[in-house]
N, C-alpha and C positions, 0 to 999 in steps of 0.2 A: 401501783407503779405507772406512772406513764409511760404511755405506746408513742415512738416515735418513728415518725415511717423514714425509712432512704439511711438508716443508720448504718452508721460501721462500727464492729464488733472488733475488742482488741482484748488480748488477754491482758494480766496485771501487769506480765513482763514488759510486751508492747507498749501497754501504756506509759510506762515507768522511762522507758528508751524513750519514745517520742511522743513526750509531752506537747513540747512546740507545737506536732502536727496535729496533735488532738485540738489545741486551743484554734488552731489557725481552720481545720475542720467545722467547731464549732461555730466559730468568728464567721464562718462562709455561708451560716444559715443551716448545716447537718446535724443533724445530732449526733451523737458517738454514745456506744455501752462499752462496759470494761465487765468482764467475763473472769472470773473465779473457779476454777474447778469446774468447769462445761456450766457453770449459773451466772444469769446477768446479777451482777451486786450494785454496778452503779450506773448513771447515765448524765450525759454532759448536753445542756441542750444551750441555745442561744436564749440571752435574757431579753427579757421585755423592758424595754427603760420606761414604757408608761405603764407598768403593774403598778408601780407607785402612785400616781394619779390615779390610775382605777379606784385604789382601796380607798384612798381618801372619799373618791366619788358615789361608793356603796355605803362607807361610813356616814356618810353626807345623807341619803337616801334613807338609810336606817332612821337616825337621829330623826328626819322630818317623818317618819311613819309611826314611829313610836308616840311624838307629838300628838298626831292626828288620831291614834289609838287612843291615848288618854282622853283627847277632846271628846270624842264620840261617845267613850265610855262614862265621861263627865255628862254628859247631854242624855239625859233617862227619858228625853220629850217625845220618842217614835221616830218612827222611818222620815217623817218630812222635817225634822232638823238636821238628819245625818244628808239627805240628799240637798238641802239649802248650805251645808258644810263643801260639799263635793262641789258644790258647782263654785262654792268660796272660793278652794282650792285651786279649779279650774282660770279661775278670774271672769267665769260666765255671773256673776253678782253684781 
């Protein structure tokens, strides 16, 4: 579970009554948990609109390392094809 620090804790009932102030909470940058029988069961955090960009940008990242894994593993020549690869990589070639 993620640890959100400056939260405010609301039971189910609370939350259920003042939704608006949970969203408008969240919206303000806090996080908020919602509490069950003395247990946090859920939590409302403010989203990230560039997680989306991120993942593409790891996807991205993957795809070119995997590339580079194959290459390498294609190239059975020794260490001094894998470092004239790196420095390919680099654009120092």
């Amino acid at each position: 579970m993620i640890q959100i620090a400056h939260k405010k804790i609301y039971s189910t009932v609370e939350a259920k009554a003042n939704l608006n102030k949970l969203l408008n909470d969240v919206t303000m940058g806090m996080g908020v948990a919602i509490k069950r029988r003395g247990k946090i069961i859920a939590q409302m955090i403010p989203a990230n609109e560039n997680i989306l960009d991120e993942t593409k940008e790891v996807k991205e990242l993957m795809r070119q390392l995997k590339a580079f894994h194959q290459k390498i593993k294609s190239n059975h020549g020794g260490q001094s094809q894998t470092v004239a690869l790196l420095r390919e990589l680099r654009g120092e070639a």
